[in-house]
C-alpha positions as CSV (number, residue, x, y, z in Angstrom):
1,X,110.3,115.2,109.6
2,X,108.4,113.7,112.4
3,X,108.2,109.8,112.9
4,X,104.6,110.3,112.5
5,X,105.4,111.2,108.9
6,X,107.0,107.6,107.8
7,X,104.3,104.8,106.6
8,X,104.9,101.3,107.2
9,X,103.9,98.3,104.8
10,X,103.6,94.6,106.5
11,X,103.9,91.2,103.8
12,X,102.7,88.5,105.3
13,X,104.7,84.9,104.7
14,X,103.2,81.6,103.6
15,X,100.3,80.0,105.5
16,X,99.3,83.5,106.9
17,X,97.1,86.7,105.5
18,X,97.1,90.3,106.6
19,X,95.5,89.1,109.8
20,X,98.4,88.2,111.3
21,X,99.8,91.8,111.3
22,X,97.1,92.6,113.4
23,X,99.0,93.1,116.7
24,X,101.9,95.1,115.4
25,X,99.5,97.3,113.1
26,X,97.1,98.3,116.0
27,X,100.5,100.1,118.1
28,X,101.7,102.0,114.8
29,X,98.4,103.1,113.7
30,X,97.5,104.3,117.6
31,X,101.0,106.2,117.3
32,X,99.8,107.5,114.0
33,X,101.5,105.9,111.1
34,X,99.8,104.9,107.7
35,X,99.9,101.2,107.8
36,X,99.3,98.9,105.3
37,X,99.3,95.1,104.5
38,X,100.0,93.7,101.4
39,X,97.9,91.0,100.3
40,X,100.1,88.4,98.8
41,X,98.4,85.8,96.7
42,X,101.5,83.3,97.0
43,X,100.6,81.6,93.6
44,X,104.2,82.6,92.4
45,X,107.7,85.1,92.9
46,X,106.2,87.6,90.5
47,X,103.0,87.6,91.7
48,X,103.7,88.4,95.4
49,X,105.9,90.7,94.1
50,X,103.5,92.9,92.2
51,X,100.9,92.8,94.9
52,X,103.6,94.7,97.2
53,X,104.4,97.3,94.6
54,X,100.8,97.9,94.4
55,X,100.3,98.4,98.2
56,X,103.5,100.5,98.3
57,X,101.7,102.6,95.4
58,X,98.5,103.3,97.6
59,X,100.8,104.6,100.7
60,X,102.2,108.1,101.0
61,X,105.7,109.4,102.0
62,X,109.2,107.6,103.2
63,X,108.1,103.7,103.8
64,X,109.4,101.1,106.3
65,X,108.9,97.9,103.9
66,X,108.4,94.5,106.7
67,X,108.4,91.5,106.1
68,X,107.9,87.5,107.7
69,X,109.5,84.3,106.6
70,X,109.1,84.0,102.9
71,X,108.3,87.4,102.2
72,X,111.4,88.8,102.9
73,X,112.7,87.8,99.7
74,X,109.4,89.6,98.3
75,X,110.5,92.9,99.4
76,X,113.8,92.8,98.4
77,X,112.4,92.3,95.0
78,X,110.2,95.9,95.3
79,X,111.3,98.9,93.4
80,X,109.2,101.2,94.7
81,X,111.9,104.2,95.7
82,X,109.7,105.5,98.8
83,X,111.0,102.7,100.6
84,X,113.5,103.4,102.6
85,X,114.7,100.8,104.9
86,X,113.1,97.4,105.5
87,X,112.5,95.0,108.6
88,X,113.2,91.1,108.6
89,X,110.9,89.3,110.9
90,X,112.4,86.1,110.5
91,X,112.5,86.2,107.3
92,X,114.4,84.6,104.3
93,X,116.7,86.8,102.5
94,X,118.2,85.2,99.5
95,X,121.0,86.7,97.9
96,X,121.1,87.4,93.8
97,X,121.2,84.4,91.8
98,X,119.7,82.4,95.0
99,X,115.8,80.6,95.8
100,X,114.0,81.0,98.9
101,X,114.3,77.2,98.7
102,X,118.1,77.4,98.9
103,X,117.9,79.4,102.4
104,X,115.5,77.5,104.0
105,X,117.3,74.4,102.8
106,X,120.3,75.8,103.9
107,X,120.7,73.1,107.2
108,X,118.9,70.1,108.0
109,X,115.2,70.8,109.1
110,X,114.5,71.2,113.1
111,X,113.0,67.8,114.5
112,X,109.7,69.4,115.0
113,X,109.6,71.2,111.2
114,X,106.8,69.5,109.3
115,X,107.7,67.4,106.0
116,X,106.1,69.6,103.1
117,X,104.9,68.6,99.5
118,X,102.8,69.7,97.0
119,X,98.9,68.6,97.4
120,X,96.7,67.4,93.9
121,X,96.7,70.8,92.9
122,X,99.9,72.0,93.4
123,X,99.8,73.9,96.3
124,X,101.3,73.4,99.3
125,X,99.6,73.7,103.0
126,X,101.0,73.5,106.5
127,X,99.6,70.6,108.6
128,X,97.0,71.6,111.1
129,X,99.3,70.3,113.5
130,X,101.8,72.0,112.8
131,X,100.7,75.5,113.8
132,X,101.3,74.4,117.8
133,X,104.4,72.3,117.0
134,X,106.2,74.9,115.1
135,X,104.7,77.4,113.1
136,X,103.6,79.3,116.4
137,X,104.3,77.4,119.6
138,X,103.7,79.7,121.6
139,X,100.8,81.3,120.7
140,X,96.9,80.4,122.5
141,X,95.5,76.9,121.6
142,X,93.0,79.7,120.2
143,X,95.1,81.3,118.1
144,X,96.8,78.4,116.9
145,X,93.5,77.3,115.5
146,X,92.5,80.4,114.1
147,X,96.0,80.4,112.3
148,X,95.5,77.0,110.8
149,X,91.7,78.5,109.7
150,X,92.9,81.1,108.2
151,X,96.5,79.7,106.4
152,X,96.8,80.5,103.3
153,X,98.8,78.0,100.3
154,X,102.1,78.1,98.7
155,X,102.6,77.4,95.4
156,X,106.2,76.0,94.9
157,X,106.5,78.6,92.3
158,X,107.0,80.4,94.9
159,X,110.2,79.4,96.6
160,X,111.9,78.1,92.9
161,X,112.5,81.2,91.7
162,X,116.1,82.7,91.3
163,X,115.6,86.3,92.9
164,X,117.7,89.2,91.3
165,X,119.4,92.5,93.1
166,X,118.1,92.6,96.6
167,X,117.1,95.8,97.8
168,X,118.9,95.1,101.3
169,X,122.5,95.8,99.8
170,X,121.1,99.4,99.0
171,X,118.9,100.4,102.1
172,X,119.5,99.8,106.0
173,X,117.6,97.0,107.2
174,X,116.9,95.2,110.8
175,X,116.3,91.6,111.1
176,X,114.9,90.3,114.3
177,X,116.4,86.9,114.9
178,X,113.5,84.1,116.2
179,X,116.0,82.3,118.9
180,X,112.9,79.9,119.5
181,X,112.3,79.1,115.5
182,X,111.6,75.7,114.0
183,X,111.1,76.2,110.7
184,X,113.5,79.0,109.9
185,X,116.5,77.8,112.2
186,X,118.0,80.4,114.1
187,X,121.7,80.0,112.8
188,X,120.0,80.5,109.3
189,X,118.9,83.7,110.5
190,X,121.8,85.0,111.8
191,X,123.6,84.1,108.6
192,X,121.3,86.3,106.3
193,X,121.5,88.7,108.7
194,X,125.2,89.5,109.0
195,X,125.2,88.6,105.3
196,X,122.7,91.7,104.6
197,X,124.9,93.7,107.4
198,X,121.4,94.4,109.6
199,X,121.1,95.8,112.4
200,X,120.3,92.3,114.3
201,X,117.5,92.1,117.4
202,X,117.5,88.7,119.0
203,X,114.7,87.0,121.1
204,X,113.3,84.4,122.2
205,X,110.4,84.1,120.3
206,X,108.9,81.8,118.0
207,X,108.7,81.4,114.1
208,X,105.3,84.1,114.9
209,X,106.5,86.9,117.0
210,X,103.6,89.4,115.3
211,X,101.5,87.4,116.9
212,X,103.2,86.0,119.7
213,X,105.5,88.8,120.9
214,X,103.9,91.7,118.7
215,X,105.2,94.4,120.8
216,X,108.9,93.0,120.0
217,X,108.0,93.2,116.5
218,X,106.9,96.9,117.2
219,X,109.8,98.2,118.7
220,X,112.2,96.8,115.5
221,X,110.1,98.8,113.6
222,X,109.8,101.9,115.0
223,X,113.7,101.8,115.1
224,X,113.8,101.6,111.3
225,X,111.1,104.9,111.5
226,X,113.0,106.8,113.6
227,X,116.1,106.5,111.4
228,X,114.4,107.2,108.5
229,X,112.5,110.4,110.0
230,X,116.0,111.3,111.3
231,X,117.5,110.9,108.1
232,X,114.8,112.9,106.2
233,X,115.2,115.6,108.8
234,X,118.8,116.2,107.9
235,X,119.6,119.5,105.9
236,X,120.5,118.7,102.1
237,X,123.5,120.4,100.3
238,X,122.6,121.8,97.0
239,X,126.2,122.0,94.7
240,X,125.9,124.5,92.0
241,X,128.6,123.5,89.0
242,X,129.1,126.6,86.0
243,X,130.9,125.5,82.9
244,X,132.5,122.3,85.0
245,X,133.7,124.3,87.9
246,X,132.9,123.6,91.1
247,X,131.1,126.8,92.6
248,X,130.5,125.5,96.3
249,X,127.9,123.9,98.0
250,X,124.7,125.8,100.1
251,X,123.4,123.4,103.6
């Protein structure tokens, strides 16, 4: 199999759409992938959740599954068996049993992290400030401000919910570590990450390296599709078995 041949499937985190995929989806589909990003309503666990497995329905053959910040614990949650590997772009990984609320909580909050709380209907947004200061500090002053145009809520729904089996303990995944991160502290990272066992890409980028560093982002992935092509290109052994004796295996 060619790594032409492997789709990959991008879920956005909170305060962000599709849109900020943009600079990692533009190299993969120029290389020839079928890319796709989930839309991820980010009203509640279940709901994110479902939109991914209907994205992963609409895309054809072995799929790298990506995911930022809170939706890494969205794609650990996805069934769908075409997936086979997935990328952590900074991303929260909660273990069985666990919240997203229990790893992002998991160490005091960096100086420049913005205090967060529900608004009168239950949702919660990022400061506009806080897209310079620490959602993506080093991004443009013009991207900044089309981030905070474009941020979409979380509902604490969201980040409450006890996740179950995470498909990282059954598929190999890569996890770039944000060195530069202030909302998703580094050491945070690199404890999910050698928790999952990932293969573990460390830069110094900010919380936002799609859009800051897309070309980082890039190159994780197509390590996770050129594993997966090479693993699909390996010869299978069939093992005929007659009346419960082994009969040999054909490569």
């Amino acid at each position: 199999m060619g790594t032409g041949e492997v789709s990959v499937v991008l879920a956005h985190g909170a305060w962000a759409d599709g849109s900020s995929w943009a600079g990692v989806m533009s190299p993969l589909i120029r290389a020839g992938h079928r890319v796709a990003a989930a839309p991820l309503p980010l009203t509640s666990f279940e709901a994110d959740v479902a939109a991914v497995e209907r994205t992963l329905e609409r895309v054809t053959g072995p799929i790298v599954l990506v995911a930022h910040a809170y939706a890494g614990a969205v794609i650990a949650a996805a069934r769908n068996e075409q997936v086979q590997a997935l990328a952590y772009i900074a991303a929260l990984a909660p273990d069985e049993g666990e919240t997203v609320a229990d790893v992002f909580y998991r160490a005091p909050p960096h100086a420049r992290a913005p205090k967060l709380s529900p608004d009168a209907h239950g949702l919660i947004y990022l400061p506009e400030t806080a897209f310079a200061e620490a959602f993506a500090p080093n991004a443009t002053t013009e991207q900044q401000a089309l981030l905070a145009a474009l941020q979409r809520p979380i509902a604490p729904a969201c980040i409450s919910t006890r996740v179950g089996h995470p498909r990282w303990r059954d598929l190999p995944s890569w996890f770039l570590v944000a060195q530069q991160d202030y909302l998703i502290l580094p050491e945070t990272q690199h404890f999910m990450a050698q928790r999952m066992r990932a293969r573990v890409r460390t830069h110094p980028v900010d919380h936002t390296p799609m859009v800051t560093a897309p070309m980082i982002v890039v190159d994780v992935i197509r390590e996770a599709i050129a594993e997966v092509a090479a693993r699909k290109r390996q010869p299978r052994c069939d093992t005929a078995v007659t009346s419960g004796t082994h009969n040999g295996s054909r490569c």
